[in-house]
C-alpha positions as CSV (number, residue, x, y, z in Angstrom):
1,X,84.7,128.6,105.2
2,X,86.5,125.5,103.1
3,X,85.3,125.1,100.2
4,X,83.6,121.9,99.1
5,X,85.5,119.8,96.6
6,X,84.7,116.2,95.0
7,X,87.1,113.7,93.7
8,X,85.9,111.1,91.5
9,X,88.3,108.6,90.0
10,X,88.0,105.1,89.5
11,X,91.8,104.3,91.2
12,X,91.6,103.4,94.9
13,X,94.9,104.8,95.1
14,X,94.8,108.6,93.6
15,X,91.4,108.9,94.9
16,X,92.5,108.2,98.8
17,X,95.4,110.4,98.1
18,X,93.7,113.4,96.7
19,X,91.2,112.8,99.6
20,X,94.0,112.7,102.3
21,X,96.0,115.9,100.9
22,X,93.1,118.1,100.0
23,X,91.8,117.6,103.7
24,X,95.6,118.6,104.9
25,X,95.3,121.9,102.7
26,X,91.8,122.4,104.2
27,X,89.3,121.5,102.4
28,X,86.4,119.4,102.8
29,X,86.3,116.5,100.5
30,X,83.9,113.6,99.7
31,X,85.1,111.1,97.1
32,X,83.6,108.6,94.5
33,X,84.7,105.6,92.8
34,X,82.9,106.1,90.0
35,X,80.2,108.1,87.8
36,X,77.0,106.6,89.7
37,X,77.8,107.2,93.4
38,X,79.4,110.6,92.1
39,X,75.8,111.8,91.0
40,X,74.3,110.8,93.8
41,X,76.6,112.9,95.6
42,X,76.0,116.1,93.8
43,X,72.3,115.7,94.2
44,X,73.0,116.1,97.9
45,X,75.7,118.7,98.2
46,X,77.2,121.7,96.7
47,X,80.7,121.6,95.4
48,X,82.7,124.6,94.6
49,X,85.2,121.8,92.9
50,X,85.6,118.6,91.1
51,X,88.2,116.7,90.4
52,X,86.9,114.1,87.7
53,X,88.9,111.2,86.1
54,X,88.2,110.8,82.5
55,X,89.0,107.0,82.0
56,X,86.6,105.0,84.2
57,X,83.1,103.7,83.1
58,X,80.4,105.9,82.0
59,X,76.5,106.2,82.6
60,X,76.1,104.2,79.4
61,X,78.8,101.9,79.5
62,X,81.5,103.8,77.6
63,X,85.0,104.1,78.6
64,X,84.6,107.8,79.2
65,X,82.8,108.1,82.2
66,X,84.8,111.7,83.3
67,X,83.1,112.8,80.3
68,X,79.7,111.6,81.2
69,X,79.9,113.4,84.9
70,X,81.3,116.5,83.4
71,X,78.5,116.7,81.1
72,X,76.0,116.4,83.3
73,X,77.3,119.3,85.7
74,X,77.2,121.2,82.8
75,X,73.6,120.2,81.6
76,X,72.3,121.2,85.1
77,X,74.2,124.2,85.3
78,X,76.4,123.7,88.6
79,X,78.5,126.5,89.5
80,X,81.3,123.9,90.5
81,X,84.8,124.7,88.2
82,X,86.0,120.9,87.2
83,X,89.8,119.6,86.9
84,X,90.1,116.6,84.4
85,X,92.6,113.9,85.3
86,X,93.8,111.2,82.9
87,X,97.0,109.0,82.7
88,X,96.0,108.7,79.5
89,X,95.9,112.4,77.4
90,X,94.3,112.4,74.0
91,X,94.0,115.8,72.1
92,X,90.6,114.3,71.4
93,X,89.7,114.3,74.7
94,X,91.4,117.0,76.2
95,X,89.9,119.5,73.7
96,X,86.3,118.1,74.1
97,X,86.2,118.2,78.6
98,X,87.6,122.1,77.8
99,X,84.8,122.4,75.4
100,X,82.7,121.1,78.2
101,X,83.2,124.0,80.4
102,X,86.3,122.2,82.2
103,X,88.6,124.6,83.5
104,X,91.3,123.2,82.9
105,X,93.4,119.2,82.3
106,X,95.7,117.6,84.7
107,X,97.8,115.0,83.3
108,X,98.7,111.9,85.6
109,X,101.2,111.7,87.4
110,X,101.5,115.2,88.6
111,X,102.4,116.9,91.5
112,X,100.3,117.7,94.5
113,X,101.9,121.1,94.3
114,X,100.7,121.3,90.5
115,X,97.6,120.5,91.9
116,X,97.2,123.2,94.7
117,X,98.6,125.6,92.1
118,X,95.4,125.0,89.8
119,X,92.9,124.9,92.3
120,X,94.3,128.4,93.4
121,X,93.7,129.3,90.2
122,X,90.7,128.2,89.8
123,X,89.2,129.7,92.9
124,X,90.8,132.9,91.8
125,X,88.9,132.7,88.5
126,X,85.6,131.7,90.1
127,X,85.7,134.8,92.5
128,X,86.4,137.6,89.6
């Protein structure tokens, strides 16, 4: 069976291109523009991944809505693994989303084969 995996990033670009090239590996994939139609999504469906930009607006208007999302998953205990994505990297925030439970920080631009590499990994390290 695929697994499940939700991309949420505020770009119109990145987001259709992760969407088109996960579905070409073989997975299913919903996307989300932003924090609010992302948590309606998880209400509705299991993910076994996320892939959750950092920079776009938050729940209460902060500049850090990745943040927001990936708290929340962790508050209600998902089982999904989440991959960060920023353009811009801070130590700041890199160290708080993998004190958050992410699994792991993908800086943008990088390249899809990065990015099948990690979710390999990932899914590896979910299924020990």
């Amino acid at each position: 069976m695929a697994e499940n995996i939700l991309v949420v990033d505020d770009d119109d670009a990145i987001r259709n291109m992760l969407d088109g090239f996960l579905k070409l590996c073989g997975y299913k994939v919903d996307s989300a523009e932003g924090v609010d139609t992302a948590l309606k999504l998880i209400e509705s469906n299991d993910y076994d991944i996320m892939l959750i930009g950092i920079n776009m607006p938050g729940i209460d208007g902060g500049s850090q809505g990745g943040i927001d999302l990936l708290r929340h998953v962790q508050s209600k205990s998902l089982s999904s693994g989440v991959l960060m994505m920023t353009g811009n990297p801070t130590v700041e925030s890199t160290a708080e989303a993998l004190k958050l439970g992410a699994f792991d920080y993908l800086h943008k631009p990088f390249s899809l084969g990065h990015l099948r590499l990690m979710i390999k990994r990932l899914l590896q390290n979910r299924n020990l």
